[in-house]
N, CA, C and O atoms as a GROMACS GRO file, in nm:
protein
  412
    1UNK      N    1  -7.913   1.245   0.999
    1UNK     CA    2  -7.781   1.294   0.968
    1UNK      C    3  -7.791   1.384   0.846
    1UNK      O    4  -7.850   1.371   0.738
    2UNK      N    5  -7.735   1.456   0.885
    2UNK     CA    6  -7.720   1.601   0.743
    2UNK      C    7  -7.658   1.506   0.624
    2UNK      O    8  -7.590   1.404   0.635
    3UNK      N    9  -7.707   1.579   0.500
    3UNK     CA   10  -7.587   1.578   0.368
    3UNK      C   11  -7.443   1.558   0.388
    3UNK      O   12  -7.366   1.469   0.352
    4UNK      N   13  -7.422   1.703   0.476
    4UNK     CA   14  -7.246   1.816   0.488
    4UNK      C   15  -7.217   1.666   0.532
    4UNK      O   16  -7.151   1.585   0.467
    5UNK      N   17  -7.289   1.638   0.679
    5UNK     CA   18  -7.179   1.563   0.758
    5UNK      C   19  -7.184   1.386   0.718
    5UNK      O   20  -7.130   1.292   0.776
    6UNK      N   21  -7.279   1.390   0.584
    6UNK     CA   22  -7.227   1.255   0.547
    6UNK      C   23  -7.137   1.256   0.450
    6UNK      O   24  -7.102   1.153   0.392
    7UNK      N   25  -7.094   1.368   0.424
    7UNK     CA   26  -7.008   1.400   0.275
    7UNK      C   27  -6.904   1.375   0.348
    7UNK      O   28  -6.821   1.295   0.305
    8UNK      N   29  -6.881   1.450   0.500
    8UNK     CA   30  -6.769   1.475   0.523
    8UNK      C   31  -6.719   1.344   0.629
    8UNK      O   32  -6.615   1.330   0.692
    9UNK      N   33  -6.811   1.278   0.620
    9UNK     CA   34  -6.742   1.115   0.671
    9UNK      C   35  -6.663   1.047   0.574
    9UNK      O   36  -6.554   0.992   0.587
   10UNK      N   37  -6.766   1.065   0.435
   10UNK     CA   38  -6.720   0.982   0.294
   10UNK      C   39  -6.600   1.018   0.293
   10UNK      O   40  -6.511   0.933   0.292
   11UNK      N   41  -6.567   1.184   0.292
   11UNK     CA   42  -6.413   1.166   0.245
   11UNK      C   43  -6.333   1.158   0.348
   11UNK      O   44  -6.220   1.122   0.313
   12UNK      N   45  -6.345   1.178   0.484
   12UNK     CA   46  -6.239   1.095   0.606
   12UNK      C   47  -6.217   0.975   0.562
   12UNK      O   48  -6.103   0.930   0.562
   13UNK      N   49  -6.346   0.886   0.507
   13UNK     CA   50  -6.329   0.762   0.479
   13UNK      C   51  -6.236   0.751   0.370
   13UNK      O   52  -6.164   0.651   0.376
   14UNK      N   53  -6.220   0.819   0.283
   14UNK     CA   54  -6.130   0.786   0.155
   14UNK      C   55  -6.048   0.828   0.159
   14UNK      O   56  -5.969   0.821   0.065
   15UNK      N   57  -6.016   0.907   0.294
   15UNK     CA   58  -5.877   0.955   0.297
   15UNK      C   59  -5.797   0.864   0.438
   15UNK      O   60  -5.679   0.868   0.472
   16UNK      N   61  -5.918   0.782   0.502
   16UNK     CA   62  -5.860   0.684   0.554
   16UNK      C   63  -5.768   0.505   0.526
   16UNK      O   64  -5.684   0.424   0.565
   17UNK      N   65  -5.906   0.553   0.392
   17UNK     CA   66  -5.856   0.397   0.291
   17UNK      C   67  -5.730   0.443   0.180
   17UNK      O   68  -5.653   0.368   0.119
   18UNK      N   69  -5.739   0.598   0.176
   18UNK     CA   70  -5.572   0.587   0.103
   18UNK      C   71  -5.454   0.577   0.149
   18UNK      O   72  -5.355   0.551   0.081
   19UNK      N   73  -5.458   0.602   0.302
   19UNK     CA   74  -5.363   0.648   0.377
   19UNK      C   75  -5.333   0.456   0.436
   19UNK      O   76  -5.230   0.422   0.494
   20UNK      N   77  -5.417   0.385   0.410
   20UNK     CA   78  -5.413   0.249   0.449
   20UNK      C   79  -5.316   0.120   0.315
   20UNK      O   80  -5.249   0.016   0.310
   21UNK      N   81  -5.362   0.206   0.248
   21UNK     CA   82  -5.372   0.160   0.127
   21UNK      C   83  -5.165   0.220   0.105
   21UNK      O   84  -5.069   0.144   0.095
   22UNK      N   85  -5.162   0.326   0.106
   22UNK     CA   86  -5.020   0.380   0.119
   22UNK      C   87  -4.912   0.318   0.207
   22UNK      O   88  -4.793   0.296   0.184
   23UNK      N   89  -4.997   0.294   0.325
   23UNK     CA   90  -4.906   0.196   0.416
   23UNK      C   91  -4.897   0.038   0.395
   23UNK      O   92  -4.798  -0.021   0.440
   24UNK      N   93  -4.984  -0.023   0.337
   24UNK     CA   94  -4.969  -0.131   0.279
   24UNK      C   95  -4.838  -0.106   0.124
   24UNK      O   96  -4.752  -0.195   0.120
   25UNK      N   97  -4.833  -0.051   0.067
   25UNK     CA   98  -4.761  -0.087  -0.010
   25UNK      C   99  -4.567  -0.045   0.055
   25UNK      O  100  -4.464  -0.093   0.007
   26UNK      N  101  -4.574   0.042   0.158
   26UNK     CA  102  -4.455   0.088   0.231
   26UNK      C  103  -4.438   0.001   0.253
   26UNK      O  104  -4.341  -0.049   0.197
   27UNK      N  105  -4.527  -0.095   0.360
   27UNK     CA  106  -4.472  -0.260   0.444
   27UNK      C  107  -4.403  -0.373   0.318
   27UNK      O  108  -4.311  -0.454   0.319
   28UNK      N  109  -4.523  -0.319   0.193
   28UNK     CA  110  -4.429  -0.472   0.055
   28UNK      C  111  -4.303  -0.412   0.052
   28UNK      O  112  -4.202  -0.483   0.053
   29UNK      N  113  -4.295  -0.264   0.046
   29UNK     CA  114  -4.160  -0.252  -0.021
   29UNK      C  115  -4.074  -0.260   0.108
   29UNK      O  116  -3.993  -0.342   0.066
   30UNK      N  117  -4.022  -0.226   0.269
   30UNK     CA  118  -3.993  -0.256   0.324
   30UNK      C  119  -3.950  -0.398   0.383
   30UNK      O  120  -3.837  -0.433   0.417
   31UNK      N  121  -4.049  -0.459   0.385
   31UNK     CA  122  -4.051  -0.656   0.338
   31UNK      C  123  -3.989  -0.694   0.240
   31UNK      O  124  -3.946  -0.810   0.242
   32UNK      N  125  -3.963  -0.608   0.117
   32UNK     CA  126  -3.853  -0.685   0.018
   32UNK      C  127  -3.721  -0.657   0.082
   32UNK      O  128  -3.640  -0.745   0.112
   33UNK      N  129  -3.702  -0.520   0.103
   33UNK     CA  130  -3.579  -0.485   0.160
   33UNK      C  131  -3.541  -0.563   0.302
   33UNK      O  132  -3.422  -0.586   0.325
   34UNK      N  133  -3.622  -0.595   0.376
   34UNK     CA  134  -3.561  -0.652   0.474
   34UNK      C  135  -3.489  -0.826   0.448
   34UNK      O  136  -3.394  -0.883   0.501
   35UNK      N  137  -3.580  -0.864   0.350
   35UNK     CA  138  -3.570  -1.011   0.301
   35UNK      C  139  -3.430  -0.986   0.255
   35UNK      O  140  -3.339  -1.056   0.299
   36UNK      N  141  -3.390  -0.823   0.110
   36UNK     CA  142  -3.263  -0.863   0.128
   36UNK      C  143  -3.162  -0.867   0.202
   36UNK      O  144  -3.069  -0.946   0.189
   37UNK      N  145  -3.174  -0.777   0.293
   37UNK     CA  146  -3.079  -0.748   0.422
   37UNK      C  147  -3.058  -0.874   0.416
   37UNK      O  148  -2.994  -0.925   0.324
   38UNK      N  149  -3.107  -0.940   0.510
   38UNK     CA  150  -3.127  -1.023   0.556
   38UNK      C  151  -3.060  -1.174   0.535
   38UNK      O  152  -3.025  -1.255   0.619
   39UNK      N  153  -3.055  -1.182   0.359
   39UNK     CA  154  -3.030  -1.318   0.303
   39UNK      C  155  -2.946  -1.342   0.345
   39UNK      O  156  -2.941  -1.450   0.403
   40UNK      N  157  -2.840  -1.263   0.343
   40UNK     CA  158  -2.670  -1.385   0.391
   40UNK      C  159  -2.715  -1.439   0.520
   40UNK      O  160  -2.668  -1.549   0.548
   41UNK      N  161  -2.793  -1.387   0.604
   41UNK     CA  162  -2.786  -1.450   0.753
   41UNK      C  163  -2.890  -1.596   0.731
   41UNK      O  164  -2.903  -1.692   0.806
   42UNK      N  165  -2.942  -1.572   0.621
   42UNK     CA  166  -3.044  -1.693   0.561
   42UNK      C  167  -3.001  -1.792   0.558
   42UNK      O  168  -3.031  -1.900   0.607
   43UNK      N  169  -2.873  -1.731   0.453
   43UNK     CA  170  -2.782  -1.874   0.386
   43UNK      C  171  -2.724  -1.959   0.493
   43UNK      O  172  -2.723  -2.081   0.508
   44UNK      N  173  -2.666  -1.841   0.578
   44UNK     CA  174  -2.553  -1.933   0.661
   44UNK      C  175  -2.651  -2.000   0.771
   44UNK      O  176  -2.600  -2.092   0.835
   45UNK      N  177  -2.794  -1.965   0.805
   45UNK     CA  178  -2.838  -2.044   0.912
   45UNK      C  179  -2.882  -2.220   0.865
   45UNK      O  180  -2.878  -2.324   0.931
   46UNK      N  181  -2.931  -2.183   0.696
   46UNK     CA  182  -3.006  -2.282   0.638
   46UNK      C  183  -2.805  -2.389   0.623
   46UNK      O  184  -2.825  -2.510   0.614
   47UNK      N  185  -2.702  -2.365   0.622
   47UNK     CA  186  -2.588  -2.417   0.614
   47UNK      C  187  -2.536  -2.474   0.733
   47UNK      O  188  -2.481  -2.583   0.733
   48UNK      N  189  -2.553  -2.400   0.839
   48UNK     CA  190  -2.566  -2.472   0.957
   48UNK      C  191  -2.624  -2.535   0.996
   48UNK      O  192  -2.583  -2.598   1.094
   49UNK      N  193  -2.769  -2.561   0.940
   49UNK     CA  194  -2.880  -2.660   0.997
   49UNK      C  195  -2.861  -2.822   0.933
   49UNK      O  196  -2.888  -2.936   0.971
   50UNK      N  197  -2.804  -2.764   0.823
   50UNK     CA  198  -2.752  -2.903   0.730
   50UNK      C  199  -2.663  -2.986   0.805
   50UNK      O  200  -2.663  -3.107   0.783
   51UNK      N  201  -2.581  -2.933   0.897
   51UNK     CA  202  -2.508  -2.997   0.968
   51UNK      C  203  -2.566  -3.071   1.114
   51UNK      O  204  -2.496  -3.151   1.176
   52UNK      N  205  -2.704  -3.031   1.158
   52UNK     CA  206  -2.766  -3.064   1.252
   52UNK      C  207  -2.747  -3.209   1.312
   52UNK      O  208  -2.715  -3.236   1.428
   53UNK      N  209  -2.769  -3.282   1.224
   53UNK     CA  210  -2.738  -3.432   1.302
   53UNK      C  211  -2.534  -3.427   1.356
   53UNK      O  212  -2.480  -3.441   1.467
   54UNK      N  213  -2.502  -3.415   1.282
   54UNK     CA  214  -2.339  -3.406   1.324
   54UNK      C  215  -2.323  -3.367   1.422
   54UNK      O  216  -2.253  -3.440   1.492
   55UNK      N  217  -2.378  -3.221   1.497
   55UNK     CA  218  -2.373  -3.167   1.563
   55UNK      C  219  -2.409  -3.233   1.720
   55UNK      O  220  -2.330  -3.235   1.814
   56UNK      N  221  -2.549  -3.284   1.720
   56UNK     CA  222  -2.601  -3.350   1.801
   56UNK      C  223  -2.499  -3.463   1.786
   56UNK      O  224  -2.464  -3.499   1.899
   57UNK      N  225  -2.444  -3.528   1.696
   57UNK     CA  226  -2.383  -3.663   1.756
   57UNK      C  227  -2.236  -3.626   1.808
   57UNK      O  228  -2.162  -3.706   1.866
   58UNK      N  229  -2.205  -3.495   1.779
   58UNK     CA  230  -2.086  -3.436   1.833
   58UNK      C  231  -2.099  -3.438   2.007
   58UNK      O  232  -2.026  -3.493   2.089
   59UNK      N  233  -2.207  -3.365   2.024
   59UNK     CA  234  -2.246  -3.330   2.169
   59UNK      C  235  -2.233  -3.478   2.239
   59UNK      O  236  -2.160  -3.516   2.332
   60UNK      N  237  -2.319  -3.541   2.169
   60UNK     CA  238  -2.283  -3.697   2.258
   60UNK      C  239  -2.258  -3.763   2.242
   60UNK      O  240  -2.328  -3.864   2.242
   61UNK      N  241  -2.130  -3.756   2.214
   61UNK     CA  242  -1.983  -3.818   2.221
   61UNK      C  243  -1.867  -3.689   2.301
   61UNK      O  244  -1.750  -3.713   2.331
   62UNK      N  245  -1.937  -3.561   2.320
   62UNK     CA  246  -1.827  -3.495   2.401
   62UNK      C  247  -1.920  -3.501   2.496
   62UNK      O  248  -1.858  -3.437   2.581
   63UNK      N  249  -2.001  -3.523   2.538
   63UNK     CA  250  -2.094  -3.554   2.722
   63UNK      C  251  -2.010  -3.703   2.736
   63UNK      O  252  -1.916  -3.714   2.814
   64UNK      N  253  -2.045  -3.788   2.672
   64UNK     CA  254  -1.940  -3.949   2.707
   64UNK      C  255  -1.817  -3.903   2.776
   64UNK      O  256  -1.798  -3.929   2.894
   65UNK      N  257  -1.700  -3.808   2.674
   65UNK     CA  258  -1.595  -3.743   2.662
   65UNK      C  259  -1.564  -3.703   2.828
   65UNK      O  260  -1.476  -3.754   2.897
   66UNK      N  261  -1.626  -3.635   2.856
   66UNK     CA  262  -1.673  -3.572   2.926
   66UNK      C  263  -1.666  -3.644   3.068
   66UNK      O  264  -1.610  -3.600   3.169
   67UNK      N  265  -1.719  -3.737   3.058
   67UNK     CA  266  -1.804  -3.770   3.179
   67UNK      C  267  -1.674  -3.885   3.218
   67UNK      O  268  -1.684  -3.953   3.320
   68UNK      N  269  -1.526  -3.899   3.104
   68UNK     CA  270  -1.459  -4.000   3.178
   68UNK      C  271  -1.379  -3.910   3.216
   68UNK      O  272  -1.342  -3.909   3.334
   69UNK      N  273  -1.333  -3.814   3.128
   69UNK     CA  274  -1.204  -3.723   3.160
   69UNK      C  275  -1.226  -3.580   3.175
   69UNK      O  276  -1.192  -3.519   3.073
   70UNK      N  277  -1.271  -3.505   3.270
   70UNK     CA  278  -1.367  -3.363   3.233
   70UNK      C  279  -1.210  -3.308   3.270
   70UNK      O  280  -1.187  -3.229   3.179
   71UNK      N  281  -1.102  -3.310   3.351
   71UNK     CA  282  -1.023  -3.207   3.335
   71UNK      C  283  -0.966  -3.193   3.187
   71UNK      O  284  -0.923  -3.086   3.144
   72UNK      N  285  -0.969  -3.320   3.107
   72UNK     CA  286  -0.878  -3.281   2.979
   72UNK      C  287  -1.017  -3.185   2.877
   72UNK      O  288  -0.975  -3.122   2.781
   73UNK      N  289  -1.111  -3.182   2.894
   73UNK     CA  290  -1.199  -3.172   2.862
   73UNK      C  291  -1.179  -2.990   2.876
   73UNK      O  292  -1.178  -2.902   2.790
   74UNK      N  293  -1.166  -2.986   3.008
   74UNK     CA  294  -1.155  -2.794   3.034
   74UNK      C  295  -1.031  -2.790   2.998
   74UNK      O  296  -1.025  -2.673   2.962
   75UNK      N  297  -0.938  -2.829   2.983
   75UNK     CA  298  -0.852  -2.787   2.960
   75UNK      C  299  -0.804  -2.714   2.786
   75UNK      O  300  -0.728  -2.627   2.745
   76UNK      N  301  -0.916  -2.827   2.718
   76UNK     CA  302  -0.969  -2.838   2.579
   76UNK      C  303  -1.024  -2.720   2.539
   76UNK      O  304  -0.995  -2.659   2.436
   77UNK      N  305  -1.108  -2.688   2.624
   77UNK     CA  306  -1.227  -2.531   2.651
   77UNK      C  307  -1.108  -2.470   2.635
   77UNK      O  308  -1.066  -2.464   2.520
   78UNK      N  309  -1.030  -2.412   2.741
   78UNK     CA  310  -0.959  -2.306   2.808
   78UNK      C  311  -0.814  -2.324   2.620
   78UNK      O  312  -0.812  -2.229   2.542
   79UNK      N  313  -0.767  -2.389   2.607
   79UNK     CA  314  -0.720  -2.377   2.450
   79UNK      C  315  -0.780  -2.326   2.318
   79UNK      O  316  -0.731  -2.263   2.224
   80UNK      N  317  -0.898  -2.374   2.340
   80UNK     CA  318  -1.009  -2.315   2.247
   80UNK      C  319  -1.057  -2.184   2.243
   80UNK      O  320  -1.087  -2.117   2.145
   81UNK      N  321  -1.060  -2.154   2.365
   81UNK     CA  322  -1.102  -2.008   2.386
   81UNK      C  323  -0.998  -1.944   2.384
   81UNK      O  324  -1.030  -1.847   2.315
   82UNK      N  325  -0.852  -1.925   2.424
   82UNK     CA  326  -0.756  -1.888   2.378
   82UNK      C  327  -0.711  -1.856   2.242
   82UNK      O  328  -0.646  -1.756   2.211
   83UNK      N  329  -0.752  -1.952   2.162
   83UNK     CA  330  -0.742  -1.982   2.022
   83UNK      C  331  -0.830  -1.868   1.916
   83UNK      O  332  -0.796  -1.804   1.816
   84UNK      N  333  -0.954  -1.880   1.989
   84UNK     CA  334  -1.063  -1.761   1.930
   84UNK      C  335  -1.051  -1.628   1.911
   84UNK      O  336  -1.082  -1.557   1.815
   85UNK      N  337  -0.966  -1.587   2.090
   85UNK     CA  338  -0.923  -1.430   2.158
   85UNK      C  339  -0.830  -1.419   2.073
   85UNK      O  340  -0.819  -1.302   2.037
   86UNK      N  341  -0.729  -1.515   2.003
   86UNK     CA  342  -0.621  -1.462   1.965
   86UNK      C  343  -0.641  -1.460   1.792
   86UNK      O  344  -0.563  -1.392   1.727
   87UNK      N  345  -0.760  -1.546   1.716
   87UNK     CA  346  -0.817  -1.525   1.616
   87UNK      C  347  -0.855  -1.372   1.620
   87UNK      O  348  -0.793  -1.286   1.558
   88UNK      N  349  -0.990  -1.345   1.717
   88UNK     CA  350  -1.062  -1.193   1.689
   88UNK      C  351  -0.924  -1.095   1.684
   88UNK      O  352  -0.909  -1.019   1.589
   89UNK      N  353  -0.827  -1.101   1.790
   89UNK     CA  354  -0.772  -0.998   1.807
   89UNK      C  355  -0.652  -0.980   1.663
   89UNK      O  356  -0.601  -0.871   1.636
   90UNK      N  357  -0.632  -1.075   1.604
   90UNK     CA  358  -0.561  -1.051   1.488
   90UNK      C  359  -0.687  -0.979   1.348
   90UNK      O  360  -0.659  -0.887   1.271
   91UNK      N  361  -0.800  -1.044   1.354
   91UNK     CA  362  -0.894  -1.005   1.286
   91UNK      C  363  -0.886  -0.852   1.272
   91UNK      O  364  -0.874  -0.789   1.166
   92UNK      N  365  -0.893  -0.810   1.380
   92UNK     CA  366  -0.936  -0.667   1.438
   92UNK      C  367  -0.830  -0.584   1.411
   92UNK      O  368  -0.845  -0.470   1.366
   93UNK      N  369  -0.690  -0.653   1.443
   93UNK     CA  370  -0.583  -0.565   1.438
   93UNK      C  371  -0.576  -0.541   1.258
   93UNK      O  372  -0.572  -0.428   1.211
   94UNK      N  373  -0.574  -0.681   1.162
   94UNK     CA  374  -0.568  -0.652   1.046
   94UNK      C  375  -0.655  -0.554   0.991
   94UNK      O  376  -0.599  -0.473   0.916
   95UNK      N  377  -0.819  -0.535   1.016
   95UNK     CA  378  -0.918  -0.478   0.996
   95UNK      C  379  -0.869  -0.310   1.030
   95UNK      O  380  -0.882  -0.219   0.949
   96UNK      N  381  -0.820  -0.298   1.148
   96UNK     CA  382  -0.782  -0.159   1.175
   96UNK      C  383  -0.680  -0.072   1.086
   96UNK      O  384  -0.694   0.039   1.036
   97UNK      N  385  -0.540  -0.190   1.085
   97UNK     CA  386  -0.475  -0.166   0.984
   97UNK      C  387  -0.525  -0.116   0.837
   97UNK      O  388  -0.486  -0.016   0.776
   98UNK      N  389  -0.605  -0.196   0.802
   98UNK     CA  390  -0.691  -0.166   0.622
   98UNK      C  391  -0.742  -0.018   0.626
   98UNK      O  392  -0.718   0.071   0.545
   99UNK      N  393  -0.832  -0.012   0.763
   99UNK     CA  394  -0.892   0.133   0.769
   99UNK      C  395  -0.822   0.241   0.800
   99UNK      O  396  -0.872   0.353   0.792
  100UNK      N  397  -0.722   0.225   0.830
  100UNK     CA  398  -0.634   0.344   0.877
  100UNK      C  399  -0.480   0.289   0.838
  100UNK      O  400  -0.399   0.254   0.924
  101UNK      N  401  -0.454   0.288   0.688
  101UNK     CA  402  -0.270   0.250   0.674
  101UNK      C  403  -0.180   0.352   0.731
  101UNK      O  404  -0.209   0.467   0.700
  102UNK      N  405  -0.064   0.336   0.817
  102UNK     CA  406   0.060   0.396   0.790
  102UNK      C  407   0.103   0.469   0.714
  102UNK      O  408   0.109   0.588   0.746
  103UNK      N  409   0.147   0.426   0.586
  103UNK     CA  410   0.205   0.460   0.471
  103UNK      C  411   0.092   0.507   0.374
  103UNK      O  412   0.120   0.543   0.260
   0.00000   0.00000   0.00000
């Protein structure tokens, strides 16, 4: 192998290890930023998990629930979900209102 063309590996090479080296520090700083994005969805999952046993003993006691009286049961659903549609849709309407006032 020539001199030229070991010179000219060396610096592909050092222009491979900077260009590596550049992208490693993009991914830390990207990785912080995503961590912060991210936190509120942190909080509230690590807040929900706290509740984990409740949850499970919720479920079975509404399968029991369930399994004596299932029409009061849908009927329970079908109120609930009513309840939600008519939550979002006030949400939304107030939210629209804020972004765009009347007056």
């Amino acid at each position: 192998m020539s001199r030229n063309k070991r010179q000219l590996l060396a610096t592909k090479k050092q222009m491979l290890i900077k260009r590596i080296e550049q992208q490693r520090s993009d991914l830390a700083a990207s990785s912080k930023d995503w961590l912060q994005t991210t936190e509120r969805y942190d909080r509230t999952w690590k807040f929900f998990i706290t509740f984990r046993p409740l949850f499970i003993a919720a479920t079975g006691i509404l399968s029991i629930y369930s399994l004596k009286k299932p029409q009061k049961l849908l009927r329970l659903g079908k109120k609930a979900l009513t309840i939600w549609s008519l939550a979002r849709t006030v949400q939304s309407t107030l939210n629209a209102s804020k972004n765009n006032p009347l007056f």
